[in-house]
C-alpha positions, 0 to 999 in steps of 0.5 A: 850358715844354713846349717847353724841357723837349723841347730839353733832351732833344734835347741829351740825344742828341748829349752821349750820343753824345760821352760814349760815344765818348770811354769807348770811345776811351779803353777802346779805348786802354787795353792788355787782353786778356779772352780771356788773362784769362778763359782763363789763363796756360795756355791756348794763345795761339790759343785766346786769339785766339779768344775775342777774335774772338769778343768782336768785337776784331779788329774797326776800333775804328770798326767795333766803336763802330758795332755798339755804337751799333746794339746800344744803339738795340736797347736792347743794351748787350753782355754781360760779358766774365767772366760772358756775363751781359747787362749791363742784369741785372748792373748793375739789381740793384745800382742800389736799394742805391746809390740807397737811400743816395744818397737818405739821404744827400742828404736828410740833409745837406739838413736838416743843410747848409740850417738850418746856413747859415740860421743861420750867415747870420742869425747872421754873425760870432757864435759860432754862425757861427764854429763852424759854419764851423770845423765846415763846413771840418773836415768837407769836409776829412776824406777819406771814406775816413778818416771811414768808418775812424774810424766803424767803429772807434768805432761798431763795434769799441769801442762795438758799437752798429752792424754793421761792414759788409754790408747788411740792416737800417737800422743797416748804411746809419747809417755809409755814410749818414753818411759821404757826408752829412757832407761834403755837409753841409759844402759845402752850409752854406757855399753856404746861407751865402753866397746868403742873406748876399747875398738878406737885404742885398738892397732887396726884404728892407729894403722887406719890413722897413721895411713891418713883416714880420716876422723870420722871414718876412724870412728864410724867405720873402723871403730863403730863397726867392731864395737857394734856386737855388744850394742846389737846384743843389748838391743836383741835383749832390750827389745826381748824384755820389753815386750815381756817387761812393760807391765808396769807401764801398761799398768800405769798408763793403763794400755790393754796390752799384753803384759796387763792381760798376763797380770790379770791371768796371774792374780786369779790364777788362769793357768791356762793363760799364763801358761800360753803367754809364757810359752809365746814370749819364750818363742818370741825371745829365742827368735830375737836372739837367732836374729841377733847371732845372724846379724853377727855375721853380717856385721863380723865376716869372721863370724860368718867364716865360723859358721861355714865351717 
């Protein structure tokens, strides 16, 4: 296990390397010029010139990789072009707020998702499981944005009961918690359903049954735990996108997290800080999924067996 974990990271290094590339090739491509856009319309085109000097533009795109691969090794990842704050004190104070609803987010729609599709599964084709799968595609089929619209208009404007937006208390993260867990909720029912259709008609759970086991421990003990791979895999990458993709949430919702600092970065082309938010969350995504695969081996000793050898 030890030495399959230590791989793991060792592959870590080169996909780390190959994403930030192909952002600083593509953000290299992208027409931009910060020393017009931190100087102005008004200011004199050499002293443009020499501002972007200063961010090392002028500089061969290879040249400039090189010296930010160098910067990264030093644990450097640059300052902002707009503000000359270093990036690492821009982006660490916004990544609890993100990670707080991401957190909620996910384990909501784990205790929503999971027991839905447990009983949809134990229950097909009965009343329960056509209401839930006319609920599971419903809901994966409502954009975020729109489901956060809707919510603020009945939660916050017609019945008052919950803050329209900001943060501060725990009734500011109900609507944006919501939101994102909903349709995470959606997907992972129907994933549930489908692996524990297929573990209950499997031979170890007749064998469990013909020997007198009960219901429910068919279920959650012989089915639920061979069907639970998929559902930790659907979880690892829920979590992992929600902590990149809740922009339009945050943006909705108006939350100062981590997705609304990525954005603003974007739409003045701070390439410094879109570069470092790109490489945290690339890190953040390949250790939840480590996480995952390790969890695999508690749940399936086979894996574990796999992995000794």
């Amino acid at each position: 296990m030890t030495k399959y974990i230590l791989r793991r990271l060792l592959i870590m290094i080169p996909t780390l390397v190959f994403v930030v590339l192909l952002v600083f090739l593509i953000l290299s491509a992208t027409p931009s010029n910060p020393g017009r856009m931190l100087l102005g319309p008004t200011a004199s085109e050499k002293q443009v010139e020499l501002l972007n000097n200063q961010f090392g533009l002028n500089k061969p795109v290879l040249e400039r990789f090189v010296d930010y691969i160098g910067g990264l090794l030093r644990g450097d990842m640059g300052s902002s072009y707009k503000s000359q704050e270093k990036v690492v004190d821009i982006l660490l104070p916004k990544f609890p707020r993100t990670l707080e609803i991401a957190v909620y987010s996910v384990l909501i729609s784990a205790l929503i998702g999971i027991p839905l599709g447990i009983l949809s599964a134990v229950k097909q084709y009965s009343l329960i499981d056509n209401v839930t799968t006319v609920f599971s595609m419903l809901t994966a089929s409502i954009p975020s944005f729109w489901m956060g619209l809707m919510a603020m208009l009945l939660f916050s404007l017609q019945l008052g009961w919950l803050p329209s937006s900001g943060v501060g208390t725990w009734k500011h993260l109900v609507m944006p918690v919501m939101t994102l867990s909903l349709p995470t909720a959606a997907y992972l029912s129907r994933i549930t359903r489908a692996t524990m259709l297929e573990s209950i008609n499997q031979d170890y759970v007749r064998t469990a049954k013909s020997k007198g086991a009960s219901r429910k421990r068919q279920i959650f003990v012989h089915a639920l735990r061979n069907a639970l791979l998929p559902i930790v895999s659907q979880l690892g990458m829920s979590f992992a996108s929600l902590l990149g993709g809740a922009l339009i949430t945050e943006v909705v919702f108006g939350i100062p997290g981590f997705s609304n600092e990525i954005l603003a970065a974007i739409k003045i082309k701070d390439v410094p800080v879109v570069m470092g938010a790109t490489i945290f969350l690339c890190v953040v995504f390949m250790v939840i999924m480590l996480v995952v695969d390790i969890l695999y081996a508690f749940i399936d000793p086979r894996i574990k067996a796999a992995y000794a050898d």
